[in-house]
LOBA-291257 format. One record per residue (C-alpha): residue in one letter; residue number from 1; y, x, z. Coordinates in Angstrom, 2 decimals. Example, Ala and Ser with C-alpha at 12.3 -4.5 7.8 and 13.67 -1.06 7.14 Angstrom:
residues 2
+------+-----+---------+---------+---------+
! code ! pos !       v !       u !       w !
+------+-----+---------+---------+---------+
!    A !   1 !   -4.50 !   12.30 !    7.80 !
!    S !   2 !   -1.06 !   13.67 !    7.14 !
+------+-----+---------+---------+---------+
END
This chain:
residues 256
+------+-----+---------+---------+---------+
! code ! pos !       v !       u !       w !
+------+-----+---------+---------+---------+
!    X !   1 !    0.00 !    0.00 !    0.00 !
!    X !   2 !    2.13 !    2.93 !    0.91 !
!    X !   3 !    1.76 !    4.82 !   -2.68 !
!    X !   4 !    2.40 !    1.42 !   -4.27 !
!    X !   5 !    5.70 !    0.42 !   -2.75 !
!    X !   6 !    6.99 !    4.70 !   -3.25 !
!    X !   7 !    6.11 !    3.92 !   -7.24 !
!    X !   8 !    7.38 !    1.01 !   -7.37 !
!    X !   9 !   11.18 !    2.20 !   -5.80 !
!    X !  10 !   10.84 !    5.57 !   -7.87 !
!    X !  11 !   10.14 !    3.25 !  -10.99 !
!    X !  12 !   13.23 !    1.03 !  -10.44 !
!    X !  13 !   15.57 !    4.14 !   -9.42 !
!    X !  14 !   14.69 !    5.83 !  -12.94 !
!    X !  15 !   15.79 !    2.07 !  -14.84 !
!    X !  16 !   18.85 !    2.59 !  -12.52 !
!    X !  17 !   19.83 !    5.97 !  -13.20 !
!    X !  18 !   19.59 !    5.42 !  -16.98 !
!    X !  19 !   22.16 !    3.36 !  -17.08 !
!    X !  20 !   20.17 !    1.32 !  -20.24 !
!    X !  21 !   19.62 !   -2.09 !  -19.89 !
!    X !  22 !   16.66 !   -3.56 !  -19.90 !
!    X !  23 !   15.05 !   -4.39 !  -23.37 !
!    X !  24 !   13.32 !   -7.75 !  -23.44 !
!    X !  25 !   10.26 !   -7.39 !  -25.26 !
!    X !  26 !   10.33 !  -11.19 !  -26.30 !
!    X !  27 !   13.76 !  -10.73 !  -28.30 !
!    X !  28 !   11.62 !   -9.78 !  -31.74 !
!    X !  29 !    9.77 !  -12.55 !  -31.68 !
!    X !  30 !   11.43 !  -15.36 !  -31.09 !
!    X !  31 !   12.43 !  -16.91 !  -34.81 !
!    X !  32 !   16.35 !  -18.07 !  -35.40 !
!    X !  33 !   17.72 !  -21.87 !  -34.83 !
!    X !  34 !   16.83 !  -24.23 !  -37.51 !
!    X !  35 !   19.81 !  -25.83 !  -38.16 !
!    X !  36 !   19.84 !  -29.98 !  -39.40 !
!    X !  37 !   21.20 !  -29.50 !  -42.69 !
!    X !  38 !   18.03 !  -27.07 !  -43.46 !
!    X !  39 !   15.45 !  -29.06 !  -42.35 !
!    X !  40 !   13.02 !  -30.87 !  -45.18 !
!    X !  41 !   13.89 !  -34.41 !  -45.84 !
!    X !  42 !   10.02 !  -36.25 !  -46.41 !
!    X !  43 !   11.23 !  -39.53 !  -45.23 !
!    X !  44 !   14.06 !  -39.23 !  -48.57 !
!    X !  45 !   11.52 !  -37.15 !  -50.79 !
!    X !  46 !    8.72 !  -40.27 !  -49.99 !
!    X !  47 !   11.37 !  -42.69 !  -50.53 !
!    X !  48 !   12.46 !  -41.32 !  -53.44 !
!    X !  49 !    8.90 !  -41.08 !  -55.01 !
!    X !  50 !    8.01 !  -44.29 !  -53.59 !
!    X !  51 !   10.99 !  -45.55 !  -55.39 !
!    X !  52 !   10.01 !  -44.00 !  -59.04 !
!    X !  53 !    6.14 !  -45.19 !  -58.60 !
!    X !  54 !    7.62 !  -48.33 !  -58.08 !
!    X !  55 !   10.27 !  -48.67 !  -61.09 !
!    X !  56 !    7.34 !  -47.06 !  -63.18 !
!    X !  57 !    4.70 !  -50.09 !  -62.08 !
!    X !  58 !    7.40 !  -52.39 !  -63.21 !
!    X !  59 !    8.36 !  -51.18 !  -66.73 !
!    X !  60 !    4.84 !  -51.40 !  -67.39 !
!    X !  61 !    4.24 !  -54.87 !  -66.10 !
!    X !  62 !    3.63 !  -57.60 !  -69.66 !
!    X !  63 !    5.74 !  -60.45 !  -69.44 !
!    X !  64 !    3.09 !  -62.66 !  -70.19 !
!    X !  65 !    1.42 !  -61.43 !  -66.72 !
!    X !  66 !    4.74 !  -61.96 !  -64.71 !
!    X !  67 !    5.02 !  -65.64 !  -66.75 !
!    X !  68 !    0.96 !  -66.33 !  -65.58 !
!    X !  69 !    2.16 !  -64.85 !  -61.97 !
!    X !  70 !    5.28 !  -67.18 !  -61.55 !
!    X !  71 !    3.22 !  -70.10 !  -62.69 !
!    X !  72 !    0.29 !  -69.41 !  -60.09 !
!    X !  73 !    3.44 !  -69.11 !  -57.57 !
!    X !  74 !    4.94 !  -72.06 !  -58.81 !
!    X !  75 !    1.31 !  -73.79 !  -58.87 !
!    X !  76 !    0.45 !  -72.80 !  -55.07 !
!    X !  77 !    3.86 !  -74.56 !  -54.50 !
!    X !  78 !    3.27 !  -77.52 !  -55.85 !
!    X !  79 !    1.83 !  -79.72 !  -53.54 !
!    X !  80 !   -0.14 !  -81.65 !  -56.11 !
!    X !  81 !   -3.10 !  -80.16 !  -57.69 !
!    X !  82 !   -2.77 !  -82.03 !  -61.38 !
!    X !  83 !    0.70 !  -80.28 !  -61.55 !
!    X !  84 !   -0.36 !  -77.15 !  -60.74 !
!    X !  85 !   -3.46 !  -77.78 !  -63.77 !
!    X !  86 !   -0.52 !  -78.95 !  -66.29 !
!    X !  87 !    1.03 !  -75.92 !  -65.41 !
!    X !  88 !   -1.40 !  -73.23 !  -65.70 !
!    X !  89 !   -2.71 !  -75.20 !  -69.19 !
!    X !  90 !    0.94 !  -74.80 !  -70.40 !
!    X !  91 !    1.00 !  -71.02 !  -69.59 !
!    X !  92 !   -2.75 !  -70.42 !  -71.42 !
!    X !  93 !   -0.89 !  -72.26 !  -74.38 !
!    X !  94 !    1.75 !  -70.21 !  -74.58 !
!    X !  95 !   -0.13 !  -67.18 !  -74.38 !
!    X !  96 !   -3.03 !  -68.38 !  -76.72 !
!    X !  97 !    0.26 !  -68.51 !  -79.55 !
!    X !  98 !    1.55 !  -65.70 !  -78.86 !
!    X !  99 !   -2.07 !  -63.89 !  -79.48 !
!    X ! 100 !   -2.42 !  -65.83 !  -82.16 !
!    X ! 101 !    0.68 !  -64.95 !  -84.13 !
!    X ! 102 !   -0.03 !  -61.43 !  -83.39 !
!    X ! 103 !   -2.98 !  -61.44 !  -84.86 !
!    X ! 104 !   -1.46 !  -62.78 !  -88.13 !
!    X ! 105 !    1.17 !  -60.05 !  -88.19 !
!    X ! 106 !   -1.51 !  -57.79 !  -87.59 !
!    X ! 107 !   -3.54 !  -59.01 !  -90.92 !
!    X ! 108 !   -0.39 !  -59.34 !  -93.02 !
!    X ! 109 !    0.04 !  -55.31 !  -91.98 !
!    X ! 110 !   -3.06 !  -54.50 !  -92.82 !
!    X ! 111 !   -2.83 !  -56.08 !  -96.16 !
!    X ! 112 !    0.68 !  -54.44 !  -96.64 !
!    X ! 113 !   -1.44 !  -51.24 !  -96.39 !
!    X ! 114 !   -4.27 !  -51.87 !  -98.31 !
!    X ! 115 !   -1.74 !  -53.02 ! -101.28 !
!    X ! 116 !    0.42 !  -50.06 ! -100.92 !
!    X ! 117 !   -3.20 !  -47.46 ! -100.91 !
!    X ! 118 !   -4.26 !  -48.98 ! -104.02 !
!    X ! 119 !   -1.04 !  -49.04 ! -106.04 !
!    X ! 120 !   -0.08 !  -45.53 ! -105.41 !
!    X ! 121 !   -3.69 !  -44.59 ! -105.77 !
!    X ! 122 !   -3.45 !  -45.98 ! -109.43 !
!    X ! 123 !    0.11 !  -44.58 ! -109.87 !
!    X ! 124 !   -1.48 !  -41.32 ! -109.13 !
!    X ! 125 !   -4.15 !  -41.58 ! -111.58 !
!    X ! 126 !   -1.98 !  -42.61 ! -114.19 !
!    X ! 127 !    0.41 !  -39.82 ! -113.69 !
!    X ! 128 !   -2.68 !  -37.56 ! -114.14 !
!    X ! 129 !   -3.75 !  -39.52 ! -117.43 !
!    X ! 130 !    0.22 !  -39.21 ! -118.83 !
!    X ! 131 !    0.23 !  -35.26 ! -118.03 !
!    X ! 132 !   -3.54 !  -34.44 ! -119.50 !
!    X ! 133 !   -2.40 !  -36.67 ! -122.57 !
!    X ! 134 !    0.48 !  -34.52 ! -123.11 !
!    X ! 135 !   -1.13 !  -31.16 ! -123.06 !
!    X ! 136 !   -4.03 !  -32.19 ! -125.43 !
!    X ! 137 !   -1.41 !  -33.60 ! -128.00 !
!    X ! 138 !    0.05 !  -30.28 ! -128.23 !
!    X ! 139 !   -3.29 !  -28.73 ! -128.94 !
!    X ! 140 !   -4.00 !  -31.02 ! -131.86 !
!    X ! 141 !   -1.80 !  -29.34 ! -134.61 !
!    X ! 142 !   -4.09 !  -26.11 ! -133.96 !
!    X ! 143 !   -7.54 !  -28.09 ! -134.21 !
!    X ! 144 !   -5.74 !  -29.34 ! -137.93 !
!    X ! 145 !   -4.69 !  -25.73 ! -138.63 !
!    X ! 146 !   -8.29 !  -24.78 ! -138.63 !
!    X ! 147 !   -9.96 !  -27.49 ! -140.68 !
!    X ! 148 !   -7.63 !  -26.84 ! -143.49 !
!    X ! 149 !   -8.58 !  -22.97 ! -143.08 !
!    X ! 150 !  -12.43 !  -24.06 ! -143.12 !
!    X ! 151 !  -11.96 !  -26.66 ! -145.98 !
!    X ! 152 !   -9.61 !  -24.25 ! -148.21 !
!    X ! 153 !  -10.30 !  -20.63 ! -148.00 !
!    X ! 154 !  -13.19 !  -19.58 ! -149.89 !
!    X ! 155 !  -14.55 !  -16.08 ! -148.73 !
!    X ! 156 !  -15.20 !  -13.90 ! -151.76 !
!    X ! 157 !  -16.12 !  -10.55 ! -150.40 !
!    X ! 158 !  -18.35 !   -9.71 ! -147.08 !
!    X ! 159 !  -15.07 !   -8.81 ! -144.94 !
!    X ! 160 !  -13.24 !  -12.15 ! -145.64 !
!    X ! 161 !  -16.90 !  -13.81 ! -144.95 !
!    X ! 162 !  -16.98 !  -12.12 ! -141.45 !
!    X ! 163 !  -13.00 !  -13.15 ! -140.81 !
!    X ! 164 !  -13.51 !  -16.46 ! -141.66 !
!    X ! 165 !  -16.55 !  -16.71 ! -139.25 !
!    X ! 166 !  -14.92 !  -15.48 ! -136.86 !
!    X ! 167 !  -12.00 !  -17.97 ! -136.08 !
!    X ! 168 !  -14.41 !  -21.14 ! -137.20 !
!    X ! 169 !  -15.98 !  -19.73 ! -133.90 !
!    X ! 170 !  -12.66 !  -20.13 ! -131.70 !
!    X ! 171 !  -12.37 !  -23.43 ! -133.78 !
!    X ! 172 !  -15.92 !  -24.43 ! -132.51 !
!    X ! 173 !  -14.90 !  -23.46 ! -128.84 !
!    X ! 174 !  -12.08 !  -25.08 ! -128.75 !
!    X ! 175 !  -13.57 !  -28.55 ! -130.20 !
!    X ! 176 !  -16.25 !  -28.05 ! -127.17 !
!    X ! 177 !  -13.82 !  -27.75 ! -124.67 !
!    X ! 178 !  -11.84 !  -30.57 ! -125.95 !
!    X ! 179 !  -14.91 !  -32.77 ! -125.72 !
!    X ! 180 !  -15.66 !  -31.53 ! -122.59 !
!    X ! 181 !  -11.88 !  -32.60 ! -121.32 !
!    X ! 182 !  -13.22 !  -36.56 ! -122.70 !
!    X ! 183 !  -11.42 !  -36.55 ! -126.17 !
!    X ! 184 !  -13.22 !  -37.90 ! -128.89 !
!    X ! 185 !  -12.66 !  -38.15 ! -133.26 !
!    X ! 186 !  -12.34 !  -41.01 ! -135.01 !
!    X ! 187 !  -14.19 !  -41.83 ! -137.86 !
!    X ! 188 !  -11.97 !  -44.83 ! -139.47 !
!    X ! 189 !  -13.25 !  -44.67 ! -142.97 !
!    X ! 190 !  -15.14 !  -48.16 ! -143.82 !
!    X ! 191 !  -13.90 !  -49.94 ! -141.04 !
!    X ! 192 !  -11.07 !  -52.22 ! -140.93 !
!    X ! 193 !   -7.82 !  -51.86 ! -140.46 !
!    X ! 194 !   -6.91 !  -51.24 ! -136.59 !
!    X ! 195 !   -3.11 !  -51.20 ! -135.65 !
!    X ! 196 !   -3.63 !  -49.90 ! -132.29 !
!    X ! 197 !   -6.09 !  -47.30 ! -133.94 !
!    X ! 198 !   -4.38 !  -46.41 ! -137.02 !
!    X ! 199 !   -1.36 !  -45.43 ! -138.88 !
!    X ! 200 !   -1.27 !  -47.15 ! -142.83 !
!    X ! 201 !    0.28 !  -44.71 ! -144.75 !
!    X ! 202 !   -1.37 !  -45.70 ! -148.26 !
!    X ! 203 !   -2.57 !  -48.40 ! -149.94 !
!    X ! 204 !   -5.41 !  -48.29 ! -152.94 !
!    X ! 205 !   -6.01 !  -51.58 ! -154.88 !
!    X ! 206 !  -10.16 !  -51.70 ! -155.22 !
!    X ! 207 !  -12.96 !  -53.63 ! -155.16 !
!    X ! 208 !  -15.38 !  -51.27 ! -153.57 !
!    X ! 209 !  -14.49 !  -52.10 ! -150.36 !
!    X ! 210 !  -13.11 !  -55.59 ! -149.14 !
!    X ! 211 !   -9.13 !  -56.28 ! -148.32 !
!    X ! 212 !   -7.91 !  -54.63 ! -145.08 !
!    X ! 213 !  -10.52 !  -52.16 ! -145.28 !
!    X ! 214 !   -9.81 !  -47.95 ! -144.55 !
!    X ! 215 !  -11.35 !  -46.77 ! -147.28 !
!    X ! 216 !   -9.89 !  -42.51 ! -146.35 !
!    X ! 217 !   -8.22 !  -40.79 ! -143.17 !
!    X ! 218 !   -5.99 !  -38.83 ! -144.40 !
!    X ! 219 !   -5.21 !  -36.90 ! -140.64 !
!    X ! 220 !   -7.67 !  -37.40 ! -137.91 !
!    X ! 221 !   -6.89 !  -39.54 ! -134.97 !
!    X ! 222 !   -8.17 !  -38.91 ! -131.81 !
!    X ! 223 !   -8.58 !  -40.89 ! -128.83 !
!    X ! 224 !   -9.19 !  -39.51 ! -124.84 !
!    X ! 225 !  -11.32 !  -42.48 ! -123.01 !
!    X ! 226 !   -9.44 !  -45.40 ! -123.76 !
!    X ! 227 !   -6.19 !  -43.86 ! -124.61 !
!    X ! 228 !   -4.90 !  -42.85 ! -128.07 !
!    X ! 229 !   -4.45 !  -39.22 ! -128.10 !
!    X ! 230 !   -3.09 !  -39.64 ! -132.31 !
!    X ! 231 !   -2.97 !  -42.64 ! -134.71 !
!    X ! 232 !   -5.23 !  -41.68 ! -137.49 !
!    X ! 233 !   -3.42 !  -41.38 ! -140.48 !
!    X ! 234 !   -5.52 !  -43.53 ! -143.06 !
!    X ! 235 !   -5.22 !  -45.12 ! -146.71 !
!    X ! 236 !   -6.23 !  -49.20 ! -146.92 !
!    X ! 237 !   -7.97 !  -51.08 ! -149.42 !
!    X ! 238 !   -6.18 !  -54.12 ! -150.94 !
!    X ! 239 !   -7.67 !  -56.82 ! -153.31 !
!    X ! 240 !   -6.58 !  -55.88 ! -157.09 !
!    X ! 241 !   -4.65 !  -57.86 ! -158.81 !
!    X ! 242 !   -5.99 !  -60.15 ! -161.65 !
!    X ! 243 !   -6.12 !  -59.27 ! -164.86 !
!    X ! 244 !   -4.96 !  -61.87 ! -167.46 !
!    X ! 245 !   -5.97 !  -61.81 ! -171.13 !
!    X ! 246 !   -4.42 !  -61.56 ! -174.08 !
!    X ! 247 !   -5.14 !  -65.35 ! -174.87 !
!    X ! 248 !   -4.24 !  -66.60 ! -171.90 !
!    X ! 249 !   -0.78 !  -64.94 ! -172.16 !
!    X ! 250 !   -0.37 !  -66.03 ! -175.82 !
!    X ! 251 !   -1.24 !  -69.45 ! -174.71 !
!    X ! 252 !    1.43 !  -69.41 ! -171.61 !
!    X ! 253 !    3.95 !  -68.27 ! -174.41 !
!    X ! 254 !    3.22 !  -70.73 ! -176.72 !
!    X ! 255 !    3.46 !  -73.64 ! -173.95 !
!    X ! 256 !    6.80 !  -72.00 ! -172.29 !
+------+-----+---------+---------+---------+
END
């Protein structure tokens, strides 16, 4: 007890002599005043959100639901049940109409559609028609060029033989492709006279063939499906005219 009491006063007359205050050992540790204005508002953050949720709910709400709701209200006020039936009957009417003209404006869309599909659809495939047509016409003057070369020039020696067998082969690959592309000759001669098909550019008085008749194409037409590529170019037969005899003539004289 003795030792304990001398450490004790030689402990306290050390602090003393110092002249240092005493540090607290708590003064670290202890965390600064939270002040109101810093403090986290959840009541106005929940209110707020609450708030939101509940302007949300009600954009999305359908009329027709608040119309059914007010009428169930209105119904479960009523006091007597066959009002609150004519009620609710009224309500299923008006929203059986409203479904049903929905419905129609939802089949006169769909038709608008369909319409609109198919007609640009076919102005599509025209447009492709028009543009093929118009290349291939330009191509036709060449496909001439080389059946008057094959129908004309007569090879004499070998080297003229081998020229001319040589571009009758770039004619013959270019009437492939052509009839690979869908265009197609015609062949007017004995048939009759076609205004959509051909072009009358002569007329021969015969009776070999009967009146209205092509008897010669004079340029080829061609045709690409059910389009005309080129009216063919043709000469048509007409009935002759009659021949009158010398009697007959001296008789018309003689009665004139």
């Amino acid at each position: 007890m003795d030792e304990d009491k001398q450490f004790e006063q030689e402990t306290t007359k050390t602090t003393v002599d110092s002249g240092e205050p005493p540090v607290d050992s708590t003064a670290d540790t202890v965390p600064e005043a939270v002040t109101v204005e810093d403090a986290p508002t959840e009541e106005s953050t929940g209110s707020q959100a609450e708030s939101t949720g509940e302007s949300s709910d009600a954009e999305d709400i359908d009329p027709t639901v608040i119309e059914a709701e007010a009428a169930a209200a209105a119904a479960q006020a009523t006091e007597s049940p066959e009002a609150a039936i004519a009620m609710l009957k009224a309500t299923a009417e008006a929203a059986q109409s409203q479904l049903e003209d929905l419905n129609l404006q939802y089949a006169r869309l769909a038709a608008d559609f369909d319409n609109y599909r198919k007609r640009t659809q076919k102005e599509k495939t025209d447009l492709e028609e028009q543009a093929k047509c118009n290349t291939l016409k330009e191509l036709l003057p060449v496909v001439d060029n080389f059946e008057r070369a094959r129908t004309q020039i007569k090879p004499q020696t070998d080297g003229e033989t081998n020229i001319h067998k040589s571009y009758q082969s770039v004619y013959k690959q270019m009437v492939d492709c052509l009839k690979r592309l869908g265009v197609a000759p015609m062949r007017p001669e004995g048939e009759e006279f076609d205004p959509n098909l051909h072009d009358a550019v002569m007329r021969e008085a015969t009776d070999a063939y009967p009146d209205g008749t092509v008897t010669e194409e004079l340029m080829r037409g061609y045709t690409l499906g059910e389009r005309v590529l080129r009216h063919a170019m043709v000469k048509v037969a007409t009935a002759p005219e009659p021949v009158v005899s010398s009697g007959e003539s001296d008789t018309e004289a003689s009665d004139s």
